[in-house]
C-alpha positions in Angstrom: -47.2 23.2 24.2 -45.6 21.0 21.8 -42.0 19.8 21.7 -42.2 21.7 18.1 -43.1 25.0 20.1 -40.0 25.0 22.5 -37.5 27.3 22.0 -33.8 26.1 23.3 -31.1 28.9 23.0 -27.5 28.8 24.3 -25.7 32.3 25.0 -21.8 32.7 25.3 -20.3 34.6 27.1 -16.6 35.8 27.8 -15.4 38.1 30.3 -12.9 40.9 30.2 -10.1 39.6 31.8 -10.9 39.8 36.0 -14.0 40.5 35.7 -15.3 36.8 35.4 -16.8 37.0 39.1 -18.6 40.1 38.2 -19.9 38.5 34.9 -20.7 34.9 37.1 -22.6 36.7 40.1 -24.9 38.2 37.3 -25.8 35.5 35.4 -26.4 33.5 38.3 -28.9 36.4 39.8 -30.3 36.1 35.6 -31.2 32.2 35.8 -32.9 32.9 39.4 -34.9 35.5 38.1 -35.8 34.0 34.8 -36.4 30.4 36.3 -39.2 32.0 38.0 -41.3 33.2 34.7 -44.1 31.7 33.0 -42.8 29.3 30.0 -39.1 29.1 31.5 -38.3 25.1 31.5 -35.0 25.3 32.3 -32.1 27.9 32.7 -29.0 26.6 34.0 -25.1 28.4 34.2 -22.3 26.5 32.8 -18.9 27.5 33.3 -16.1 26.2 31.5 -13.4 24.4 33.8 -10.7 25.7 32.1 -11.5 29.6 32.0 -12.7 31.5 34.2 -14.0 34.3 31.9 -16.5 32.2 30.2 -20.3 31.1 30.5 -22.7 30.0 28.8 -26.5 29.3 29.6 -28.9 26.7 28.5 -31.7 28.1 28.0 -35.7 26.3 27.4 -38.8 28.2 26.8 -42.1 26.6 26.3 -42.5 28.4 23.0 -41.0 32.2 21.6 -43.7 34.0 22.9 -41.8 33.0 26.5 -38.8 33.3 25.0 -40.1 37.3 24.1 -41.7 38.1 27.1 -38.4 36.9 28.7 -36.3 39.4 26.5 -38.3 42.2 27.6 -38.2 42.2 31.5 -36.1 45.1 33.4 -33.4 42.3 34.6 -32.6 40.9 31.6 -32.7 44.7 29.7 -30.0 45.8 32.7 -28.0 43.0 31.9 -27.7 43.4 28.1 -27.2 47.2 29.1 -24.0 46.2 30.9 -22.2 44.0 28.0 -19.6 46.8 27.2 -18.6 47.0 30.2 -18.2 43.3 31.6 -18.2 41.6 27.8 -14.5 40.9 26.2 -16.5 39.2 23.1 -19.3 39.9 21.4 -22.7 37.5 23.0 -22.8 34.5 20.6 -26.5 32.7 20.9 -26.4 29.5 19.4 -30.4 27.7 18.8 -30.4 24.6 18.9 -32.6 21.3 18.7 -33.1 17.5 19.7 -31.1 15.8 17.4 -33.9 13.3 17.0 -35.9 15.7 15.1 -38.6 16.2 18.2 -37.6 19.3 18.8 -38.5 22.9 17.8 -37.9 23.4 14.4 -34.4 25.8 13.7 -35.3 29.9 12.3 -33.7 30.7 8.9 -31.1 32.8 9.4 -28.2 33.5 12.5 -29.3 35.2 15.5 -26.7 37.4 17.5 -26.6 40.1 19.6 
């Protein structure tokens, strides 16, 4: 693994309104799971201070092939299964890189779900 190879991705997500503890209580079962597989470097649950209906994760995977072995598990499938009903906005995914240039080169295009 190279620090070209690592994949850093950082979903958003926002609540329907009351249902932030629903939406939190699954995303932190998510990052338990997923910090568990084979290329996960780090997966960690931010909340924003100020609303309680949104969450993002940080998300580092040793290289895509993590990243899509990840994507295909039953926990994260049930999870993106249950968007309608706990999602007020549509999942952003931001990908990201060092800023010094050592990190994972960005893909052409937007990715969203």
């Amino acid at each position: 693994m190279t620090t070209r190879d690592v994949v850093v991705l950082m979903p958003e997500f926002v609540a329907r309104p009351g249902l932030g503890p629903q939406l939190r209580e699954r995303l932190q079962l998510l990052a338990r799971l997923s910090r568990d597989e084979d290329g996960c470097l780090e997966y960690t649950l931010l909340e924003d201070p100020t609303d309680p209906c949104r969450f993002s994760l940080y998300e580092r995977w040793a290289d895509a092939g993590a990243l899509a072995d990840h994507d295909t598990t039953s926990y994260v499938r049930e999870f993106v299964a249950s968007f309608d009903q706990l999602l007020d906005e549509p999942l952003r995914v931001r990908r990201l890189r060092r800023a010094d240039g050592r990190g994972a080169a960005p893909a052409p295009g937007c990715i969203s779900s």
